[in-house]
C-alpha positions in Angstrom: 34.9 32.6 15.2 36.3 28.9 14.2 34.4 27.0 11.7 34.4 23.6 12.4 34.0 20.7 11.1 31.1 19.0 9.6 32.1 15.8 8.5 35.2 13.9 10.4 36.0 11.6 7.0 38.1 12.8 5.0 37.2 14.4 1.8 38.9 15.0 -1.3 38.5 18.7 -3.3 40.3 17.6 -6.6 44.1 16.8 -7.9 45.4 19.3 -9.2 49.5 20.5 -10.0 51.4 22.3 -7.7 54.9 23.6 -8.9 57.4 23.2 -6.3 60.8 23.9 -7.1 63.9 21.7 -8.1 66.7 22.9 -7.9 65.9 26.9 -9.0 63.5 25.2 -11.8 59.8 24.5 -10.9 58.6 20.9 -11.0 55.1 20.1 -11.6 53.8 17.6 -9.3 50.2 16.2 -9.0 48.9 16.2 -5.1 45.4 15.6 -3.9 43.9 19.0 -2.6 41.5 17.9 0.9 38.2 19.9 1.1 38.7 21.9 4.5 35.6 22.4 4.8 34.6 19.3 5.6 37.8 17.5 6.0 39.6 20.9 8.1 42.5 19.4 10.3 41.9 18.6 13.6 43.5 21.9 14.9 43.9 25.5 14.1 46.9 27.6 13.3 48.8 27.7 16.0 49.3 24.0 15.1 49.0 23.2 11.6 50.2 27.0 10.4 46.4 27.9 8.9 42.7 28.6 9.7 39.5 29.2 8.4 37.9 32.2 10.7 34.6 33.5 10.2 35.2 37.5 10.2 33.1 40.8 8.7 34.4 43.8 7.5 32.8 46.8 8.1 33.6 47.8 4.3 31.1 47.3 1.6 33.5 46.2 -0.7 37.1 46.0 -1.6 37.8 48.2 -4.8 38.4 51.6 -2.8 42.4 51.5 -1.4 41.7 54.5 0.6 39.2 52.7 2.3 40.8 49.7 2.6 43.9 51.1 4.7 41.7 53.4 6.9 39.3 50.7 7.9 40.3 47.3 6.6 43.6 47.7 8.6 42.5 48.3 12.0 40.4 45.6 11.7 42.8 42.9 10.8 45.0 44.7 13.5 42.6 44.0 15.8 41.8 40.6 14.7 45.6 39.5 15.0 45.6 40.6 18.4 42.2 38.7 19.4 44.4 35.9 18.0 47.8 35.8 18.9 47.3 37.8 22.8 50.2 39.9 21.0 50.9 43.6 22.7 50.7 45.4 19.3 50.2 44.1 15.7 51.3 46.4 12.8 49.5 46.3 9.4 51.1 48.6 7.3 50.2 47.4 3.2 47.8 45.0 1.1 48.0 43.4 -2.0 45.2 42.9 -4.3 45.1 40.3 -6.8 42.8 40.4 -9.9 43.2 41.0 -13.5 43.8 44.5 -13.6 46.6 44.1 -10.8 48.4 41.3 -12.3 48.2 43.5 -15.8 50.3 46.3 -13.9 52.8 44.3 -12.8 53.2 39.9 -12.6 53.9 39.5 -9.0 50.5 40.6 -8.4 48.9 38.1 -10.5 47.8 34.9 -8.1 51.3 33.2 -7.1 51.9 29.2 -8.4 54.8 27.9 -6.5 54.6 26.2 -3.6 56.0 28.7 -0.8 56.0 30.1 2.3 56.7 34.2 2.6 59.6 35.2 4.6 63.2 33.5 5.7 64.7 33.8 9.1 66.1 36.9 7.7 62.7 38.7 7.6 62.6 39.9 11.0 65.9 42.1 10.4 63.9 43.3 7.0 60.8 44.6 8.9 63.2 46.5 12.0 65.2 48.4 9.0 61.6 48.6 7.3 60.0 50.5 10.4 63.8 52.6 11.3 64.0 53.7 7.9 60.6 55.2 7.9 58.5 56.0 4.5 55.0 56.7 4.5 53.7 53.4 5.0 55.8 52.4 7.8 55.2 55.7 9.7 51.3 55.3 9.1 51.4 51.8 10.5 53.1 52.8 13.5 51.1 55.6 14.2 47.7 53.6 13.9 49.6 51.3 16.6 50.7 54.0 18.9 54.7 52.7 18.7 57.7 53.8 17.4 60.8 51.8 15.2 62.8 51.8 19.0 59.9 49.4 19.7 59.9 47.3 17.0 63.4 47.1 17.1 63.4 46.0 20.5 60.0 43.6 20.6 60.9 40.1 22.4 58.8 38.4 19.9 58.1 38.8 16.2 55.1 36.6 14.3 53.8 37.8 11.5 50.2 36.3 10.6 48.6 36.8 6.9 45.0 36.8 5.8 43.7 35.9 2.9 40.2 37.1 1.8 38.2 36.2 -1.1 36.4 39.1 -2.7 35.2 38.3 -5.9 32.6 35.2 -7.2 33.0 32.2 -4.4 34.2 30.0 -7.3 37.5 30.8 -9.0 39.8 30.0 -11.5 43.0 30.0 -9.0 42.2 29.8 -5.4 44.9 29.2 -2.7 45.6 25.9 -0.9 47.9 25.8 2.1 50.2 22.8 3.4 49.1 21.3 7.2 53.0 22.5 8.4 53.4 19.4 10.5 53.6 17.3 7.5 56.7 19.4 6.1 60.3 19.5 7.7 63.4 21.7 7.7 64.9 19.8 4.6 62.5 20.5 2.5 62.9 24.7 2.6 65.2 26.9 0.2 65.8 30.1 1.0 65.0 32.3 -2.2 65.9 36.0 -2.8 63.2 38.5 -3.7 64.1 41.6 -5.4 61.7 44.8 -5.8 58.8 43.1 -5.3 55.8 43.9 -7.5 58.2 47.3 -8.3 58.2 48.6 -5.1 61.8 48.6 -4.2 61.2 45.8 -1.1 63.7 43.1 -1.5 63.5 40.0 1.2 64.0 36.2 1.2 61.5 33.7 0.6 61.0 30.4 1.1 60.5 27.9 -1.5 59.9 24.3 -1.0 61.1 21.4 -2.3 58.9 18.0 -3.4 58.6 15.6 -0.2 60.7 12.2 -0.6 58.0 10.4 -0.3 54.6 11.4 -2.7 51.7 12.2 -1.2 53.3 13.1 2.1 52.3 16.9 2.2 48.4 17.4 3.4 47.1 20.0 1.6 43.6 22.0 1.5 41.2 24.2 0.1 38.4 26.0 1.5 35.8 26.0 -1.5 33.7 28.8 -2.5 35.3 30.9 0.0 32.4 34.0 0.6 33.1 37.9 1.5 32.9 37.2 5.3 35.5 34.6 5.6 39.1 34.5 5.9 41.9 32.3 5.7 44.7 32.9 8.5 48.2 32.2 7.9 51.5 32.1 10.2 54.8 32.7 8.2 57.3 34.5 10.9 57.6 33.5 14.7 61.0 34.1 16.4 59.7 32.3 19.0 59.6 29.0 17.1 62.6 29.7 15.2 64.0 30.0 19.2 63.1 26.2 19.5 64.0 25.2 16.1 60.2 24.3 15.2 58.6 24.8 11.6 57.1 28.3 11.5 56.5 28.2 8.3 53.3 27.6 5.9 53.8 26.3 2.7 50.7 27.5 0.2 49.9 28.1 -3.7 47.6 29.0 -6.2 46.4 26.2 -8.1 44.5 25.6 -11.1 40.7 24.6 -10.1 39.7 21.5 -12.7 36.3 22.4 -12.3 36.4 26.4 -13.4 37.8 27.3 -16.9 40.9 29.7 -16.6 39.6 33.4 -16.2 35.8 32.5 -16.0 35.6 33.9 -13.1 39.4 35.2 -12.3 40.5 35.2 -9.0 40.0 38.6 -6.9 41.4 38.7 -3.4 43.1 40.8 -1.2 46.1 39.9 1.1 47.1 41.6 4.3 49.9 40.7 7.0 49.8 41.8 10.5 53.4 42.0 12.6 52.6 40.8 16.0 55.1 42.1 18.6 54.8 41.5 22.2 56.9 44.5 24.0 
């Protein structure tokens, strides 16, 4: 379900500073943050590169992992599908964020750099990813019903994410996402990753530079985002690489003025769906 507007004026959440990079340095920059709740853009992911959705899981909450990759997955399998028309969508990991995760290990604490997940490189990541096999990748293609020779061979790679608050509606470091349309090709740095969160996963990133002119990037939050929401993402379509278009979705963590750091932390729990058409 789409939520929709309910005010067409514009209206500002807060300013707040985003850290986009400069050279391989961060640079602190001060943008105004739009309230997409009542300000949302006048079109939904497949244009600007994000969406508000209205979706329920079946799980009562979000602290069991078990529970999380037996039911949680399937349904955000199943949602990706509902939203791309894709022939398969893979979902194959998660990433929690909250106190006790970014205490085991700093890339799981909430992320402040203005980025967008994966370089045109990622596509050849997730085919060796699924050939290589491991226990994740095997369980994700046996939920799907595919094999690697699929994947390998898929005529169309897009990989939406979805973001899900599952701690107090107001938090110390929620996420706000760019409107991708007012970003260009110049502005995007390739960026290695290496063993992410200790896992052993290396990939390229995207980082993003400053606009030339301030105030150029449209960015949004959705406040006091509750249990039975979701924020969808786009950050991989070889489709739109094919024509050269911005696939990308610039996002970050920021510091909420209005909530004193840690009181309440963020908790929220990340997953990414591969969406293949066969």
């Amino acid at each position: 379900v789409h939520l929709r507007p309910v005010n067409a004026m514009t209206q500002l959440y807060c300013a707040a500073n985003l850290n986009y990079v400069q050279g391989m340095q961060a640079a602190p920059l001060s943008v105004d943050i739009i309230n997409g709740r009542e300000s949302p853009p006048d079109g939904g992911w497949e244009t600007h590169g994000f969406e508000l959705l209205s979706h329920t899981s079946t799980l009562p909450n979000f602290d069991d992992e078990e529970q999380i990759a037996a039911v949680h997955y399937a349904e955000i399998s199943q949602l990706a599908q509902e939203l791309t028309g894709c022939d398969h969508a893979l979902v194959s990991g998660h990433i929690s964020r909250n106190p006790e995760q970014a205490e085991a290990h700093s890339d799981l604490g909430p992320i402040q750099l203005v980025h967008s997940d994966f370089a045109p490189s990622y596509g050849q990541r997730i085919r060796d990813f699924y050939a290589e096999g491991g226990e994740k990748a095997e369980a994700g293609l046996s939920a799907t019903g595919i094999s690697a020779k699929d994947v390998a061979e898929a005529s169309r790679m897009l990989i939406l994410q979805f973001w899900r608050n599952v701690g107090p509606a107001r938090m110390d470091l929620p996420l706000a996402f760019c409107d991708v349309t007012s970003t260009n090709t110049a502005e995007i740095i390739p960026i290695p990753v290496k063993n992410y969160a200790g896992g052993g996963f290396d990939f390229e990133a995207l980082a993003i530079r400053a606009p030339d002119s301030p105030g150029s990037h449209r960015w949004y939050v959705y406040p006091d985002m509750q249990h039975d929401e979701v924020v969808t993402f786009r950050t991989y379509d070889t489709e739109m690489m094919g024509r050269n278009e911005p696939y990308w979705t610039p996002h970050s963590a920021f510091a909420d003025p209005s909530v004193t750091l840690g009181s309440p932390a963020r908790r929220s729990i990340e997953l990414r769906a591969t969406c293949l058409w066969t």
